[in-house]
N, C-alpha and C positions, 0 to 999 in steps of 0.2 A: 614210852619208847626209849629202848636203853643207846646212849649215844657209842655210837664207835669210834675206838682206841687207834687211831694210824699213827704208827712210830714212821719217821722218817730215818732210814740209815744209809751211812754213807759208805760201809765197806763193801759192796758191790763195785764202788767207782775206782777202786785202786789200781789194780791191774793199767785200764788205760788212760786214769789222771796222772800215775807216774811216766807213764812213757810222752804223754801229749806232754806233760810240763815240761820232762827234761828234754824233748825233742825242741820246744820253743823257745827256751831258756837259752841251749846250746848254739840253736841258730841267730838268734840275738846275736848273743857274746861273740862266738867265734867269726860272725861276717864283720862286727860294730870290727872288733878287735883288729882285725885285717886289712877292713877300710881306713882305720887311723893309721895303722901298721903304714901302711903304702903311702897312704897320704902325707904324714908325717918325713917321709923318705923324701918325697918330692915327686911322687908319680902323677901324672897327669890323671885326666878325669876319666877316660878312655883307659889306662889303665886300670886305674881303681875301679873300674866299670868290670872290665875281664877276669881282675883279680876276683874281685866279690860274686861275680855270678860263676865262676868255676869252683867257688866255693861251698856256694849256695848249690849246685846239683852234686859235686864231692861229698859234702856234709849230709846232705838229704838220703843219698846212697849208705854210706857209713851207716847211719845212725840204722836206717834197714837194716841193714845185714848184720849187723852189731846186736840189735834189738832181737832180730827173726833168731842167727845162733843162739844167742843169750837163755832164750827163753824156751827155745827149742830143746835145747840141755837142760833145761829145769824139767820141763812136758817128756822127755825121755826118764829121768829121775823117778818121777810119778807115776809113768807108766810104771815100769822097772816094780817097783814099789806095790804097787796095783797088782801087780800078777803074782808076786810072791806073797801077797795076801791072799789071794784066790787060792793058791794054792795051800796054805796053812788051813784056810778053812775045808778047803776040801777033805784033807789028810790028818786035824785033829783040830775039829771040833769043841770037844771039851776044855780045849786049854786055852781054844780062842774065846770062849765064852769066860771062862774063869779069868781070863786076861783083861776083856773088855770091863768086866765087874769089879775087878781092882782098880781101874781107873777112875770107873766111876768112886769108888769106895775114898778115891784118894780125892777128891772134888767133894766129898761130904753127907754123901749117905751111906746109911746105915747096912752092915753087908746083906740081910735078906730082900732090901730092896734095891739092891746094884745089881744082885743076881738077880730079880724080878727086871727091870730095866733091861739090862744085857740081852735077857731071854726075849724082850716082847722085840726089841728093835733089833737082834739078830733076825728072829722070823719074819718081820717085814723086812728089811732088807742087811744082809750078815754084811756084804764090802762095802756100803753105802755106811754103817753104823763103825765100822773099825776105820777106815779111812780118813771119817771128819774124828772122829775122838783119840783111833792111836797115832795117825799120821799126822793130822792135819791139813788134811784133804779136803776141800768144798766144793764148791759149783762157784762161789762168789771169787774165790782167791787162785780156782787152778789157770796155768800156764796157757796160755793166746799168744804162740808168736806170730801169727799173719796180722791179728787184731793191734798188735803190740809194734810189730813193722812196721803198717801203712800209721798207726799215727805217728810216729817217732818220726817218719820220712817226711809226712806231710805237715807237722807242723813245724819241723824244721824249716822245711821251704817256705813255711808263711814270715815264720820269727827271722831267716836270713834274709826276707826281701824289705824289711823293716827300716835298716839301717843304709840300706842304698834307695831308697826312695828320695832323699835329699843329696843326695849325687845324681839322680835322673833328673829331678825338677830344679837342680840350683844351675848357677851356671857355668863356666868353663873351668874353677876352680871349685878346689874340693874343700866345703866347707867342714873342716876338724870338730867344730864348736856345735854345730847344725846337726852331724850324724850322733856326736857321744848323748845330746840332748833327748834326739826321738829315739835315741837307744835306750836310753834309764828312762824316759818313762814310758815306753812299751814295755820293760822290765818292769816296771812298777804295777803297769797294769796287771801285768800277766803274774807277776803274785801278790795281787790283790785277791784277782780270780780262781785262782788256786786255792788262797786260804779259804773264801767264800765255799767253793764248790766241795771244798773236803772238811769246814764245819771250826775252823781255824780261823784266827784274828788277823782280821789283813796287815796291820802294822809290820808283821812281827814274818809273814811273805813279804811283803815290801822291801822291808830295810835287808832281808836276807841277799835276793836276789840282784838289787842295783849295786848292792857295795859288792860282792865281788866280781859282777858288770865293773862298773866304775874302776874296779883294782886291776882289771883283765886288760881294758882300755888301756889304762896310762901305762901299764906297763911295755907294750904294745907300742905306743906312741914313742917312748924312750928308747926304744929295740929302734922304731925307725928312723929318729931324729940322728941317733947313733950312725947308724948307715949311711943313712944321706950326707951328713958332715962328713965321713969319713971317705963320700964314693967320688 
């Protein structure tokens, strides 16, 4: 019994590993940032309560609509692209074929079987074979901005409610020391998980992610230290 080969790959996860990290990442940073921001001011817990969950549905929206445009101009691109291929093949044929066969030829085979190649996978499918080899077109990598939205949004809103969970459970003062903590290492976690899930060294997520967390904070913190002395 001959054993079966399963590859595991990971570039099908791209599209919504990028948008869930940088949606989590950002909500971290930018609520952690703003609860030190204020607190560091002197604003009370109720403040920093208002500030950070106006921030938390602000950011979560942004990161939407930011996401949904974004990528919605990429998925326009491709269409765009899409159809002007349709139509080349429509309207000459021969040149698309002899096109597709240079490419291949320039990847390393030999020209009577680039044109043998060209010819089988244009006839099964002609916009399916030019799209992934001239464009760069797949099923794994094309443009999702509804898919690309809702996680950008949603894990914004999980990573911004990270940093005020120790403003909810502490007590009438806002612990500085207590939020930048469960912030770097939800950061930490979250690129641990990251490197994990897309086949990368968690270290090297880790130390990425917290130090410029950590650098976002302090600076953050001296912005409101600043104010507050001066208010």
């Amino acid at each position: 019994m001959r054993n079966k080969h399963i590859e595991r790959h990971r570039s099908d996860r791209i599209g919504w590993l990028r948008a869930a990290v940088l949606g989590a990442n950002d909500g971290i940073v930018s609520t952690a940032s703003l609860v030190v921001g204020v607190g560091s001011a002197g604003g009370s817990m109720r403040e920093v309560l208002i500030a950070g969950t106006a921030g938390l549905v602000a950011g979560a929206m942004s990161m939407a609509a930011g996401e949904y445009v974004s990528v919605s101009s990429q998925a326009d691109t491709e269409r765009a692209d899409l159809e002007r291929e349709r139509l080349e093949l429509a309207t000459d044929d021969v040149h698309e074929r002899a096109e597709l066969a240079g490419i291949y030829q320039k990847r390393g085979l030999d020209p009577e079987l680039a044109k043998q190649v060209a010819d089988q996978l244009m006839a099964h499918d002609a916009l399916g074979a030019h799209a992934r080899d001239e464009l760069g077109i797949s099923e794994m990598v094309t443009a999702r901005p509804v898919q690309a939205a809702f996680a950008s949004a949603l894990t914004f809103a999980v990573g911004a409610a990270m940093p005020l969970l120790p403003v909810v459970l502490g007590s009438d003062q806002v612990s500085i020391p207590a939020v930048s903590v469960t912030s770097l290492l939800c950061l930490g976690v979250l690129g641990a998980l990251a490197s994990v899930v897309g086949g990368a060294k968690p270290l090297a997520g880790i130390l990425r992610v917290t130090g410029w967390g950590a650098l976002a904070m302090a600076v953050t913190a001296a912005a409101g230290l600043l104010f507050g002395a001066s208010g």
